[in-house]
N, C-alpha and C positions, 0 to 999 in steps of 0.2 A: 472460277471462270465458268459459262455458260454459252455454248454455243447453239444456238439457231438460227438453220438460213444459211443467210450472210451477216446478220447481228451478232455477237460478243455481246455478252455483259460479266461485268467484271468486278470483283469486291477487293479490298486491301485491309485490312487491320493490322493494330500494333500493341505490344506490349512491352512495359518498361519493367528490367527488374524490381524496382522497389516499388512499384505501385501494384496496389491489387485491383486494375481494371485491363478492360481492352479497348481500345481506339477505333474507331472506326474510321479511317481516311480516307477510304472512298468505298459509297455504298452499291449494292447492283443496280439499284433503276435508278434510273437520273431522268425519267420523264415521261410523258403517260405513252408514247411510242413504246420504251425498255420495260414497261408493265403490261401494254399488248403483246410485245414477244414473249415477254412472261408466263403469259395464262396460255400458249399454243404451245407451252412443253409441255410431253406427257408427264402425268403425275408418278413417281415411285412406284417398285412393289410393295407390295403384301409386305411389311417385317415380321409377320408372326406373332406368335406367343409371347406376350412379356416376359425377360427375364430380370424379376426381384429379389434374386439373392443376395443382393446387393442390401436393400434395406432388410431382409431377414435377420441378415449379421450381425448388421449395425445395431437393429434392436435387441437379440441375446448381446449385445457387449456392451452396450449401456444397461441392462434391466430396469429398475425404477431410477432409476437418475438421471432421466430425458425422456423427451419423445420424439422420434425422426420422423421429418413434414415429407411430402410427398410435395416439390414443384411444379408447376406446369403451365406454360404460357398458353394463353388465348389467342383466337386465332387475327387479333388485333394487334396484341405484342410480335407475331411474326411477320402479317403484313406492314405494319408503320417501320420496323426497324429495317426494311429492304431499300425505305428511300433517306435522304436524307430529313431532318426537323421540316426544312423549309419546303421543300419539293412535298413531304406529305402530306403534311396540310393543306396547299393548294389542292392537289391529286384527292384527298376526300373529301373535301371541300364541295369541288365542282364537278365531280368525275364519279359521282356517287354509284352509278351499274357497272363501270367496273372494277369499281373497289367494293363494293358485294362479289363478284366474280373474286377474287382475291379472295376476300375471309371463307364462301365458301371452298373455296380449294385447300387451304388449310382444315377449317371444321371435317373434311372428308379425310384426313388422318387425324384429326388431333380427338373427334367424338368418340371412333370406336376405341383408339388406344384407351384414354381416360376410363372409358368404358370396360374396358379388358383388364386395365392393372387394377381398378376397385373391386373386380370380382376376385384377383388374386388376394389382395390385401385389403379389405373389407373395415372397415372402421377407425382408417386412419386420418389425418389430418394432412391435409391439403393447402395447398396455398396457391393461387389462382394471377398471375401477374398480365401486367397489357392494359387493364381500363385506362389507367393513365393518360394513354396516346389521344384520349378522347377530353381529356379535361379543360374546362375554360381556364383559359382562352383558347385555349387550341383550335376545338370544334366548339361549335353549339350545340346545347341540351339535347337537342332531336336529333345528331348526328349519333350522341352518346346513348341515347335508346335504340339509333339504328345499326350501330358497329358493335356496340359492349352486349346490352341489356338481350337480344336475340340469341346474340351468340353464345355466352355467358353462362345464361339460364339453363340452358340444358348440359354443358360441363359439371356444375353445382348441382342436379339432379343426378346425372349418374353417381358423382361422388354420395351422395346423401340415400341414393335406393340400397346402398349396402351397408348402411349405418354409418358411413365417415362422414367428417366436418370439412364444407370448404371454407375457405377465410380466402378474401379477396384483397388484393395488394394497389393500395393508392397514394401515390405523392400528390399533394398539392392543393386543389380548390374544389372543396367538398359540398360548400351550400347549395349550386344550384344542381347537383348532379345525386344529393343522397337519397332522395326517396326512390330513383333508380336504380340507384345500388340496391335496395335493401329490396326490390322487386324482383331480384335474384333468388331470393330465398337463402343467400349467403346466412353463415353459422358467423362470419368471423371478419373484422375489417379492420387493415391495420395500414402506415404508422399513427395518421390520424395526425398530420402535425400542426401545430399549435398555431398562431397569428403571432406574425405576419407572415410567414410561410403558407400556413394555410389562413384561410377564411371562418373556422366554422370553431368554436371550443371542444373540447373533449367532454365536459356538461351539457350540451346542447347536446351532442352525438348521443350519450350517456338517458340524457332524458326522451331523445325521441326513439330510439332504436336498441339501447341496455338489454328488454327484455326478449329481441330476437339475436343478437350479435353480441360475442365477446369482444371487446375493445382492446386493441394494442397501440402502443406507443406512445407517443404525444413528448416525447425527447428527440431534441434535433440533435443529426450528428455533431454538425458545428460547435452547439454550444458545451459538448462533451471537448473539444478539441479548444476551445474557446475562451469559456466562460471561467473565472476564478472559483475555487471552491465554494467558499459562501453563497455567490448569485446562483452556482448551478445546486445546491444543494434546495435553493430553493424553487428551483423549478420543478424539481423530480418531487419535490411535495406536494407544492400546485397539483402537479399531475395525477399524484397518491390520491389527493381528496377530490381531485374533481371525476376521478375515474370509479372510485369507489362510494360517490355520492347517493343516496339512494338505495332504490334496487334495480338490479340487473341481471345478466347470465353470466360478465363476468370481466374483471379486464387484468390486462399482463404489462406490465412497467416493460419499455423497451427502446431503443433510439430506434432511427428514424434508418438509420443504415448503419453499416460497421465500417469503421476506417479506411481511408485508401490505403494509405502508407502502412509497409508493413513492421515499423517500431513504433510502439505508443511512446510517446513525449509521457513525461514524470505528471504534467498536467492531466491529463487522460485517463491516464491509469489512476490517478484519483480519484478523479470524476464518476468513474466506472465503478471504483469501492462504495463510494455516496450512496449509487445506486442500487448496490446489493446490503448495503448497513440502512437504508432509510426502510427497505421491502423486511430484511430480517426483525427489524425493533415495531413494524405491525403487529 
């Protein structure tokens, strides 16, 4: 809860034991009024110095047997998730100066942090989430150059001035939006998913953009949860040959997300084997 004035604004979330998400049941702005009380709070202090000890750890305790990603939403995933689906897409839509008010009030913590934890941790790998909120249907192309592509760009440069990789995170409908992704100067695009989910193949991705971006994904959760052995065993093949078609910088076999539920079904957990037996017998 959020008090200013005489305005409230108020959030609710939920989570259920056996599901690994959270709910969102009621968001804080519900209308472009609850977005002008919005932007007349002061902003936060100063947090300081990042503290990374947290992945130092992690990485002496995996040594070469992983590599721990560095998170971090844009300042798109933090404005769109404050309203509800429907509410923000109208709100970016038509409300375009002060939903730039918005992202940059985010961008003014979210540049220098990113900023600040690459100089601590210098060459790591990044993962970049939020363009989504811009994907068609949602907005159109020039909303996605005006909310993502601006903002975006210089996240993925701080990352990259200290030798780390970003990789940028996207569900959904790829064709009309990827020569703008890749005007990021992103290292890395992922899950990349297939049709009819998505629009666009992992060959297409592959042949226009291979040689600046490593490719991820292109396995739906679903069909992990889904699909019979045989049909999925041959999709994670598809996936093998068309990701590694060619040349490129580079691609990583991966679904599209991890389960909600926290027991894999016997189906699943097969599924899952497929997919570490089809990458080991390359």
């Amino acid at each position: 809860m959020l008090q200013c004035g005489r305005r409230t604004l108020t959030a609710t979330t939920r989570r259920d034991p056996d599901v690994n998400t959270i709910w969102q049941i009621e968001h804080l702005l519900k209308d472009v009024d609850d977005l002008q009380t919005y932007l007349e709070l002061p902003q936060g202090e100063d947090p300081g110095e990042p503290d990374c000890t947290g992945v130092l750890e992690a990485e002496q305790r995996l040594g070469d047997s992983g590599i721990v990603m560095i998170d971090t939403p844009d300042p798109l995933c933090l404005a769109a998730s404050l309203f509800d689906m429907a509410s923000y897409t109208v709100v970016a839509a038509t409300e375009q100066r002060l939903f730039h008010r918005l992202l940059d009030r985010f961008t003014e913590t979210l540049q220098p942090r990113t900023e600040a934890i690459a100089q601590v941790l210098p060459g790591r790998l990044w993962r970049i989430y939020g363009p989504e909120y811009a994907s068609p249907p949602y907005l159109r192309p020039h909303l996605f150059r005006e909310y993502v592509v601006g903002y975006d760009a210089p996240l993925v440069q701080a990352i990259q001035r200290t030798g780390g990789f970003a990789r940028i995170h996207w569900h959904g409908r790829l064709r009309l939006i990827l020569d703008d992704i890749a005007s990021t100067a992103c290292d890395g695009l992922d899950p990349i998913e297939p049709p009819p989910q998505g629009d666009v193949t992992l060959a297409e991705v592959r042949a226009r953009y291979g040689q600046q971006m490593v490719l991820f994904g292109n396995l739906e959760a679903s069909d992990i949860e889904g699909l019979d052995t045989a049909d999925f065993e041959a999709k994670v093949q598809a996936a093998v040959d068309e990701g590694c078609r060619g040349t490129g910088r580079g691609f990583v076999l991966m679904p599209s997300s991890i389960p909600y539920g926290r027991v894999l079904s016997e189906r699943a957990l097969k599924n899952f084997e497929i997919m570490v037996q089809t990458v080991e017998q390359l």
